[in-house]
C-alpha positions in Angstrom: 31.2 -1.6 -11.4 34.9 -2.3 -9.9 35.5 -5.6 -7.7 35.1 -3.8 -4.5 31.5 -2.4 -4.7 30.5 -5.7 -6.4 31.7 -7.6 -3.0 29.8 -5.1 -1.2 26.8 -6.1 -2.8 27.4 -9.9 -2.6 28.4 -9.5 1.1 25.4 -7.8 2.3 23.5 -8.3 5.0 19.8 -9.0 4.4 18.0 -9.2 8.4 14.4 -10.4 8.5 12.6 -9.4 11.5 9.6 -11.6 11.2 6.9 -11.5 13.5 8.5 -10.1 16.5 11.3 -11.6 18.6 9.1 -14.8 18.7 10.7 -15.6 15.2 14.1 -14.7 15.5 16.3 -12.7 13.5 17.7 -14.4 10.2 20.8 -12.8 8.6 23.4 -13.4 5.3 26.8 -12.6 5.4 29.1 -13.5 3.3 28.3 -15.4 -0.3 24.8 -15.7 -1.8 24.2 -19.0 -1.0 25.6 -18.9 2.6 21.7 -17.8 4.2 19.6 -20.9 2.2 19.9 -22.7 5.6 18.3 -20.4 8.0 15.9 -19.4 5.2 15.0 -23.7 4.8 14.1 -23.7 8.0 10.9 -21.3 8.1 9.5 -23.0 5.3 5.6 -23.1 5.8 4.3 -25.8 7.8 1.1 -25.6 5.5 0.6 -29.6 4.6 0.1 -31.1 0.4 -2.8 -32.3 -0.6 -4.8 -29.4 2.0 -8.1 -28.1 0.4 -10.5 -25.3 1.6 -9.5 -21.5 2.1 -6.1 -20.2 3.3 -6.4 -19.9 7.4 -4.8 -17.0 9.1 -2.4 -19.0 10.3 -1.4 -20.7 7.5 -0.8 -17.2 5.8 1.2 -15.9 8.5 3.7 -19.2 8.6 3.9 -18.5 4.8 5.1 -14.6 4.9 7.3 -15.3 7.3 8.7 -17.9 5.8 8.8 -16.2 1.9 10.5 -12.8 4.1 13.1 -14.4 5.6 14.3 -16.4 2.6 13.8 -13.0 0.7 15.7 -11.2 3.4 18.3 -13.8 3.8 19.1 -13.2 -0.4 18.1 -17.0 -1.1 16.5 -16.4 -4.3 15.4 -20.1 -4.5 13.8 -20.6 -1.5 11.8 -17.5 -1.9 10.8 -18.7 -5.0 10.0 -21.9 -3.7 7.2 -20.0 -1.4 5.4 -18.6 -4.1 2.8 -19.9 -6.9 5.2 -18.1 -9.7 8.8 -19.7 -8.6 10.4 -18.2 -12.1 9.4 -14.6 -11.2 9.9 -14.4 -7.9 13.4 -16.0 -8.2 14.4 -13.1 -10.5 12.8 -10.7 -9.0 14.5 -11.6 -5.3 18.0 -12.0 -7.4 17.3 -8.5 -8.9 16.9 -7.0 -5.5 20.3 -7.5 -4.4 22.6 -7.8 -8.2 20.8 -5.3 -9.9 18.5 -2.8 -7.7 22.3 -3.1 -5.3 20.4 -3.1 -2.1 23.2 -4.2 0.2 21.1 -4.0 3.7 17.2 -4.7 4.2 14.8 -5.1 7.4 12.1 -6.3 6.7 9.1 -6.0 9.6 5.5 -7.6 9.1 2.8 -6.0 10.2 -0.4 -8.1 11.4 -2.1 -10.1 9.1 -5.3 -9.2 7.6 -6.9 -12.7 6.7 -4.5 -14.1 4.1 -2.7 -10.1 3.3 0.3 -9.6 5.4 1.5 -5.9 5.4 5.2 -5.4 5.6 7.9 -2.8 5.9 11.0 -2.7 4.3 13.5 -0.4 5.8 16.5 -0.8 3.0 19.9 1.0 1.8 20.6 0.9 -1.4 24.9 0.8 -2.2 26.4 2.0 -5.7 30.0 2.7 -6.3 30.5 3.8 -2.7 27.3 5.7 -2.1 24.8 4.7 -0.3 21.6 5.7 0.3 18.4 4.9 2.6 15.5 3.5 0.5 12.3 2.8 3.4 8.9 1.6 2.1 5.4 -0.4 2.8 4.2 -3.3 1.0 2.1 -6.2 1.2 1.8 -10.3 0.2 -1.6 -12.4 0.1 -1.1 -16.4 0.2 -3.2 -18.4 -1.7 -3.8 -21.9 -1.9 -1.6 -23.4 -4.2 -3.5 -25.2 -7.1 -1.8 -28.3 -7.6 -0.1 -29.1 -3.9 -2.8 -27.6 -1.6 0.5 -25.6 -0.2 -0.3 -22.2 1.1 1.6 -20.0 -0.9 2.4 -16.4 -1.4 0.7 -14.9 -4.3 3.5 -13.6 -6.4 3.0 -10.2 -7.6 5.8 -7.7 -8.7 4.3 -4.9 -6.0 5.6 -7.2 -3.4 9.0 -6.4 -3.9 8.1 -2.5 -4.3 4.2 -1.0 -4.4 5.1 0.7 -7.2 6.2 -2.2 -9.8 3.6 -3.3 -12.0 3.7 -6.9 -13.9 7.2 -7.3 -16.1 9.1 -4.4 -14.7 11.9 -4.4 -12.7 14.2 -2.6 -10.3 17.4 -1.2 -11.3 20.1 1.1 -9.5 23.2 2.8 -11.8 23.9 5.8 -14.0 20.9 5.9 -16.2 21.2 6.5 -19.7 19.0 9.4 -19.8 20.5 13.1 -17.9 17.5 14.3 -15.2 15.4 17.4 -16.9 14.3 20.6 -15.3 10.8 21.1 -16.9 9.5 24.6 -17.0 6.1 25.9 -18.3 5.4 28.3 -20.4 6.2 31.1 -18.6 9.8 29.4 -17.1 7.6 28.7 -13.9 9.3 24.8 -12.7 7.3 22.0 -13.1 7.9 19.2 -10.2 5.7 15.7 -9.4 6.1 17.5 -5.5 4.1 20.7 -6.7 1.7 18.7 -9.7 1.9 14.7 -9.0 -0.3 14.1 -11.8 2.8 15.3 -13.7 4.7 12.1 -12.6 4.7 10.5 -15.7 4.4 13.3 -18.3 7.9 14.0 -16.6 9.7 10.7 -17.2 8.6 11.1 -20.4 10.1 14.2 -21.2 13.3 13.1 -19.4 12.9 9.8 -22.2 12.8 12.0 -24.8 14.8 15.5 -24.3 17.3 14.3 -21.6 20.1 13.9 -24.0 18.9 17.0 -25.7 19.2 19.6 -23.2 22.5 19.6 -21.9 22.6 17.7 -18.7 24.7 15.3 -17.0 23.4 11.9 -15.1 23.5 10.9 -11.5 23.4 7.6 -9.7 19.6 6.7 -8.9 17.8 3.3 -8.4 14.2 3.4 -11.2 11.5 1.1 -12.0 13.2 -0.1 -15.9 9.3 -0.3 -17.8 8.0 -4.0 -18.8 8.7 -3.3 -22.7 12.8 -2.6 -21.9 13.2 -5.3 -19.8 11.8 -8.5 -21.5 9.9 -8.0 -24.8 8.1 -11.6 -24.1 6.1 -9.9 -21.2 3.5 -7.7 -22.2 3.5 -4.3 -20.5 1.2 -3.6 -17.5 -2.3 -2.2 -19.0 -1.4 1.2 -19.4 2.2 0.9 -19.3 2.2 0.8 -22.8 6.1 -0.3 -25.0 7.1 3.9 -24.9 6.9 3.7 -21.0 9.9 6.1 -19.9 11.7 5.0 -16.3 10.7 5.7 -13.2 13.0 7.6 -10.6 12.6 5.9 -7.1 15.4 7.4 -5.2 18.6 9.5 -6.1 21.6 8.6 -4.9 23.7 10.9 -6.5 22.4 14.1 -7.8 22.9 14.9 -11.8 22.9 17.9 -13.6 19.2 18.8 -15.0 18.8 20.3 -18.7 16.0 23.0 -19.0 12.9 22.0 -21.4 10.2 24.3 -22.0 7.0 22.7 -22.1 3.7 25.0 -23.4 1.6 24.1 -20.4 0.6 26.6 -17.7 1.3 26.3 -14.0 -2.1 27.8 -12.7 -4.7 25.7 -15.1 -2.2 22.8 -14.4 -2.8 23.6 -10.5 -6.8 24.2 -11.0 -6.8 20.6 -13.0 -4.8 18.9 -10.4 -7.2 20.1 -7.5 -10.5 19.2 -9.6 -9.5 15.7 -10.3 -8.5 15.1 -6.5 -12.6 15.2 -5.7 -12.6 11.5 -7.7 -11.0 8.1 -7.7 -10.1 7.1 -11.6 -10.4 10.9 -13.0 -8.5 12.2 -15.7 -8.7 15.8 -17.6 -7.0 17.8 -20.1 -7.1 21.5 -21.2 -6.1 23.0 -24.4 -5.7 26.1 -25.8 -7.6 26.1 -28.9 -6.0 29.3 -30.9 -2.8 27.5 -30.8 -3.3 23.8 -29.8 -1.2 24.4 -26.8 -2.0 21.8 -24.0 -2.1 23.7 -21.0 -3.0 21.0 -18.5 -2.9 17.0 -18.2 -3.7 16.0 -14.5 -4.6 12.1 -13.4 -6.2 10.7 -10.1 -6.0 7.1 -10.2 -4.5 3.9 -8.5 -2.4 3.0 -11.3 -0.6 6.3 -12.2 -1.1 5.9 -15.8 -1.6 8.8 -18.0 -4.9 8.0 -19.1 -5.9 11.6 -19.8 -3.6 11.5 -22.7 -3.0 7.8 -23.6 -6.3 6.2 -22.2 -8.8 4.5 -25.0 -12.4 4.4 -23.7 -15.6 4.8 -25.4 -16.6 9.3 -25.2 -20.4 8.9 -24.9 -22.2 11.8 -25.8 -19.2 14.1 -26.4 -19.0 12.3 -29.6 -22.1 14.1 -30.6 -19.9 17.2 -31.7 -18.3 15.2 -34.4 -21.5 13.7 -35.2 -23.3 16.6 -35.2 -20.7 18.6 -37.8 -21.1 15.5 -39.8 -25.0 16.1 -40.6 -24.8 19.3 -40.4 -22.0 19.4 -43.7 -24.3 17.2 -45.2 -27.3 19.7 -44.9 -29.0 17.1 -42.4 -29.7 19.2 -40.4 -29.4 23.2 -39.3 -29.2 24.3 -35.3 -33.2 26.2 -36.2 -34.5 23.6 -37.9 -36.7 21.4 -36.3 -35.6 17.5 -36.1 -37.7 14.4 -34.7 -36.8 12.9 -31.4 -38.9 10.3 -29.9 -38.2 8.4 -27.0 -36.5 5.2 -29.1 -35.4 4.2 -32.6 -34.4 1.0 -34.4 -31.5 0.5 -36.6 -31.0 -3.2 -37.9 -33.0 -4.8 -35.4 -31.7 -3.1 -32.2 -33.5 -0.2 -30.0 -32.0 2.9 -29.1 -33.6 4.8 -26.2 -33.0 8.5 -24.8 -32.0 8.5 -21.2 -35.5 7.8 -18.8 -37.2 7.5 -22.4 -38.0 11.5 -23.0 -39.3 12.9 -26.1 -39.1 16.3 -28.1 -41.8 17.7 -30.1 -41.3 20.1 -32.6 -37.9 21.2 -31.1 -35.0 22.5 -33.0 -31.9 19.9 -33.5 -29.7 22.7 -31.2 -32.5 21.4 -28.1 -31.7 17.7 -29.4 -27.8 18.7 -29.1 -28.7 20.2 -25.7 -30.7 17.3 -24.4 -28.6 14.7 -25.7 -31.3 13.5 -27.9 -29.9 10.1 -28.8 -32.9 9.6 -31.3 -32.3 12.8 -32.9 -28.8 11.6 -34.0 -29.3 7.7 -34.7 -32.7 8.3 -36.6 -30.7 10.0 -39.6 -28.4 7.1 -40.1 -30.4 6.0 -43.1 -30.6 9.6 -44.8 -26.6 9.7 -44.3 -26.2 6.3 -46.6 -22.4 6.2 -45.9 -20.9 4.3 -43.1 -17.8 5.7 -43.6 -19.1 9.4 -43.3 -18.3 9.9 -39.7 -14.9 8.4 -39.7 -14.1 10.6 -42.1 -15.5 13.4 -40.8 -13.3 12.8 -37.3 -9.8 12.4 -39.6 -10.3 15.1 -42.1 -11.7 17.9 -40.0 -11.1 16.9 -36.5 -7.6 15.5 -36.8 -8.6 11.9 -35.4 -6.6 9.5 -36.6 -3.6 11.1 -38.1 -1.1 9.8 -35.8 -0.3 12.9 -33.7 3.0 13.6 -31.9 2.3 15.7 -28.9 6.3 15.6 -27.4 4.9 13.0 -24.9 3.5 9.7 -25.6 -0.4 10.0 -26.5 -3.4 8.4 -28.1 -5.0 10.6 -30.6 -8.2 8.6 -30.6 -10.1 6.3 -33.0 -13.3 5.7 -35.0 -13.6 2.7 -37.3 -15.6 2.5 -40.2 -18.3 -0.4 -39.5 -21.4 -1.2 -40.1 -24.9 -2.5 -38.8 -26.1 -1.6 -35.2 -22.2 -0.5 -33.9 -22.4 2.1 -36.8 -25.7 3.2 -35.2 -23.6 3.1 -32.3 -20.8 5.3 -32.9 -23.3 8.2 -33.9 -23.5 8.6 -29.8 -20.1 7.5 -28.9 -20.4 3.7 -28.4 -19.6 1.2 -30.0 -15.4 0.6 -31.1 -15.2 4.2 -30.8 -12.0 5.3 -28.4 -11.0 8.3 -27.1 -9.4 10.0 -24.1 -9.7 13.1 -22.5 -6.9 15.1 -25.0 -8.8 14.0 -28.2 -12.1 15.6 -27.0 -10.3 18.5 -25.7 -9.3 18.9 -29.1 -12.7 18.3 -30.8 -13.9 20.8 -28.7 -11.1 23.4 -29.5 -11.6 22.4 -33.6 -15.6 23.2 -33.0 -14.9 26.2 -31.2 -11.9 27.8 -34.0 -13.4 25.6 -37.2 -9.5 24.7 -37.5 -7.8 21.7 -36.2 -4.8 22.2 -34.7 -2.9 19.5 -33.0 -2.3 19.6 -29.4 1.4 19.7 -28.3 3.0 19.7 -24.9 6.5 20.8 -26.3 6.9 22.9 -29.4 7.6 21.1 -32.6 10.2 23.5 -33.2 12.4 22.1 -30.5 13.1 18.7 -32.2 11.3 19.5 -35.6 8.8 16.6 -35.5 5.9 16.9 -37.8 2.6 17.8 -36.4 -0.9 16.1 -38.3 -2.7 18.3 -40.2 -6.5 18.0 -41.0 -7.2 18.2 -44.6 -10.0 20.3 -44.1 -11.7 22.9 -41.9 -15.0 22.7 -40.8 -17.2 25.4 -42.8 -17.7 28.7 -41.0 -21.5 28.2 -40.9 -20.9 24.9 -39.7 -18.4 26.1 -37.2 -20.7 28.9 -36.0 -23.8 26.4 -35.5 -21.9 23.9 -33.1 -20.4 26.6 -30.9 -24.1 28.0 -30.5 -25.7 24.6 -29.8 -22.7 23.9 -27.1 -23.6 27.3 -25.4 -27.5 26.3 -25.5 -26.3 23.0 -23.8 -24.3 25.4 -21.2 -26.6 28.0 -20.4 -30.3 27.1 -21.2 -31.3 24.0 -20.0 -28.9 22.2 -21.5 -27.8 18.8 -19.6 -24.6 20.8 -19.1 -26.0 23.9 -17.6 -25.8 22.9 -13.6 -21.9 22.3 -14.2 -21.3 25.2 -16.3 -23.0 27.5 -13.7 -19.8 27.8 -11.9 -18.0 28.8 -15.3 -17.7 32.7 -14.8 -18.8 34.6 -18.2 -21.0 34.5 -20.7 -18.5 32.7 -24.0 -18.9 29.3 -22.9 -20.4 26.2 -24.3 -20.0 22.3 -23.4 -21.4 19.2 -23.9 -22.0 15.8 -21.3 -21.5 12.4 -22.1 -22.1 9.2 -20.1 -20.5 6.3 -21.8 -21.7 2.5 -21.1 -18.7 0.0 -20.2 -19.8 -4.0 -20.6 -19.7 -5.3 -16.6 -19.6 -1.5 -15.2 -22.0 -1.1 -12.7 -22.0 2.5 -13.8 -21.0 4.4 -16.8 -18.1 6.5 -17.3 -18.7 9.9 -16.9 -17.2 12.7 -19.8 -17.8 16.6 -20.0 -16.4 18.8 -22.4 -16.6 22.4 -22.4 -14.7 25.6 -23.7 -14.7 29.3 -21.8 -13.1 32.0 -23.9 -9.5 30.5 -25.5 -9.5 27.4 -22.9 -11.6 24.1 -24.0 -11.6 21.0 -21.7 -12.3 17.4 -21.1 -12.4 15.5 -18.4 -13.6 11.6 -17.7 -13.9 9.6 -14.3 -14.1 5.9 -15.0 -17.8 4.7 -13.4 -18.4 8.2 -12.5 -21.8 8.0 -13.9 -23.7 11.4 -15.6 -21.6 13.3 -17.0 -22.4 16.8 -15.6 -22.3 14.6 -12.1 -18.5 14.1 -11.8 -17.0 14.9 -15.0 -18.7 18.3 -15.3 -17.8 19.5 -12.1 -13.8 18.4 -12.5 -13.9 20.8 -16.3 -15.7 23.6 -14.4 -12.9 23.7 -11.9 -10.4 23.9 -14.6 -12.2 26.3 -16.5 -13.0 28.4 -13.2 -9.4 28.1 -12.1 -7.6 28.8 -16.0 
């Protein structure tokens, strides 16, 4: 950066509108240090040694004092204000040397107990551009532990909503050129038209943007926790291949074209299903070709749970299980199997759901049901912990490491042993999954082939894909996709959902998966309709035909 946009920076002015014009208006102009005076003097009046909750009024002499010192650039008397001074002071420093915001108001709204709202009505300055960056954000003060000082809480989202812990603002040429993603028909693909896209996009920018031709701009991004200091430990989600985050373009680059495999209308059914529910996520895969046609997200956090998440599958786990016994001649989809309202497996009880029983059914009715009984009570005639581990990584591909052209979880099942083995046999336990993995199991049951989901072509940077060792036998194959259109269309737990599945080539199957504190399970559906299959999962969502099911019917419906 050359001398004269760095003094621009330097000599900004930072005005704090605090409260109204009952506060006054506190300004730097000049050096960095020239502002710490009229920042020192709105310090809070909140007394050491003070016990008992924050009072309103102690929290709104705190903000106001943390906003003007954060307005007026003096990094150390923000800092001071807070109950994490090494953050906040680099974070406040940040704003100004490295995000280049050379002009900020900052206007509090009215406090809400000890949460002040703000709005910050920025420009941010590089190399002669400049460019208007307005927002809304919020600060809680808390009581500080060891001086009784009321003191802002510090959180990263204070400086932007969208920064989560260890990640920071930066403004420049980034190192990566913008990408024009298209699907697989050339139709665009843009966070305005499919948000849940947001980060599937950034990745592909991480990835291909130096690969497709394209020249960089001048924007200000969110650099992810892993790139910025390798002591912090990403944001839960975040994970340490989190690609940048675009905030605001300053100057415009030159995009490079990537072709991704997914389809504009199932991504636009997905994206209007998983809107109906806080915490949803859902994938949908083509399962001739292992084409992923669909990722779409709905929660507070933006992460991309419906590839990367890791959470127990519930039920849906039954598929796996359920090609396990039936390779091992367990079991057949006509033969009759036991299922009473509860087993025991080394010392613990397993119940069915409101404690039903089956008599004299066929094991496709157990399937149906979601007889847990039916599938635990085997356990001791399988004599192999280890058999439905392998059975996920040699037929169903779980395990082997896949590499989709984004960043993605391809799921895990541990060998163990005792009442967790019993466990995994229903999809508890340290099983974890996400909504791509049992989109895939329920494309490898519906082909008998495992192929492995990709969101760009390999042949575009000739990556290997995993490869099951094995295919699931073609009566075995045959006998899942019947008992997943018995749970579907007869009675099944997943028939009510599957009602608003057009046709007559469909087949699913529900899970509900317990989560230790949860007031409610998480709810998971899975379900294919002609060449499509599907997954979805709302965190606390409950049944899964109750919120789950409905958000894979919409896809399916929609595809």
């Amino acid at each position: 950066m050359n001398g004269a946009a760095k003094g621009a920076i330097i000599g900004g002015v930072f005005l704090a509108m605090v409260g109204g014009a009952g506060y006054g208006v506190y300004a730097l102009v000049g050096d960095e240090t020239g502002g710490s005076d009229g920042a020192a003097g709105t310090r809070s009046a909140s007394a050491p040694g003070k016990t008992g909750p924050v009072t309103e009024k102690e929290a709104t002499e705190a903000a106001r004092a943390f906003l003007a010192a954060w307005a007026a650039g003096d990094d150390g008397a923000a800092a001071d204000l807070t109950n994490n001074a090494e953050a906040a002071r680099t974070a406040v420093a940040d704003y100004r040397a490295k995000a280049y915001v050379s002009k900020a108001v900052i206007t509090p709204g009215a406090p809400d107990g000890t949460a002040v709202p703000f709005k910050v009505e920025a420009e941010v300055t590089y190399e002669g551009t400049t460019k208007p960056l307005v927002y809304d954000s919020r600060l809680t003060v808390v009581r500080g532990v060891s001086t009784g000082k009321a003191l802002v809480d510090w959180q990263p989202s204070i400086v932007h909503p969208d920064l989560r812990a260890g990640e920071r603002l930066r403004a420049g040429v980034p190192t990566s050129p913008p990408v024009k993603a298209v699907d697989r028909d050339g139709r665009e693909l843009t966070a305005e038209l499919y948000p849940s896209l947001r980060p599937v996009l950034d990745a592909l920018r991480k990835t291909y943007g130096q690969k497709t031709g394209g020249t960089p701009g001048v924007e200000l991004w969110i650099e992810p926790a892993a790139a910025t200091a390798s002591t912090t430990a990403p944001a839960e989600g975040a994970g340490r291949d989190a690609a940048k985050r675009t905030l605001l373009t300053l100057v415009q680059g030159k995009p490079g074209e990537i072709r991704t495999v997914l389809d504009a209308d199932v991504q636009a059914a997905a994206e209007k299903a998983v809107a109906a529910y806080a915490e949803a996520s859902v994938v949908a895969v083509q399962p001739s070709t292992g084409d992923i046609l669909a990722v779409a997200n709905h929660r507070r956090d933006g992460f991309n749970a419906a590839m990367q998440g890791r959470r127990a599958p519930g039920s849906t786990m039954k598929i796996v299980t359920a090609a396990m016994l039936l390779d091992k001649g367990l079991v057949a989809a006509d033969r009759t199997a036991a299922c009473p309202p509860s087993v025991s497996w080394d010392g613990k009880a397993f119940r069915n759901q409101g404690g039903f029983s089956l008599d004299g059914k066929p094991f496709s009715t157990s399937f149906a049901r979601s007889c847990n009984t039916a599938f635990i009570g085997l356990i001791d005639e399988v004599k192999d912990n280890a058999a439905l581990p392998r059975e996920a990584k040699e037929v169903f591909g779980i395990g082997l490491d896949w590499k989709t052209g984004v960043p993605s979880q391809d799921g895990s099942v541990p060998e163990t042993s005792g009442t967790a083995a019993a466990a995994e046999y229903i999809g508890q336990g340290p099983i974890l999954m996400n909504p791509l993995n049992v989109a895939s199991i329920t494309a490898t049951a519906r082909t008998g082939v495992f192929r492995q989901p990709v969101l760009v072509k390999a042949s575009l940077d000739d990556r290997p894909l995993a490869r099951a060792p094995r295919s699931l036998r073609p009566g075995v194959s045959a006998q899942l996709t019947q008992m997943m259109r018995q749970a579907a269309m007869t009675g099944g737990t997943a028939a009510g959902a599957m009602a608003a599945v057009p046709g007559s080539d469909k087949g699913a199957k529900t899970g509900s998966a317990e989560v230790d504190g949860a007031a409610s399970p998480d709810s998971w559906f899975t379900a294919f309709s002609g060449d499509v299959a599907a997954a979805a999962m709302v965190e606390g969502g409950g049944h899964g035909a109750d919120t789950a099911g409905r958000i894979v019917a919409g896809v399916l419906s929609g595809s």
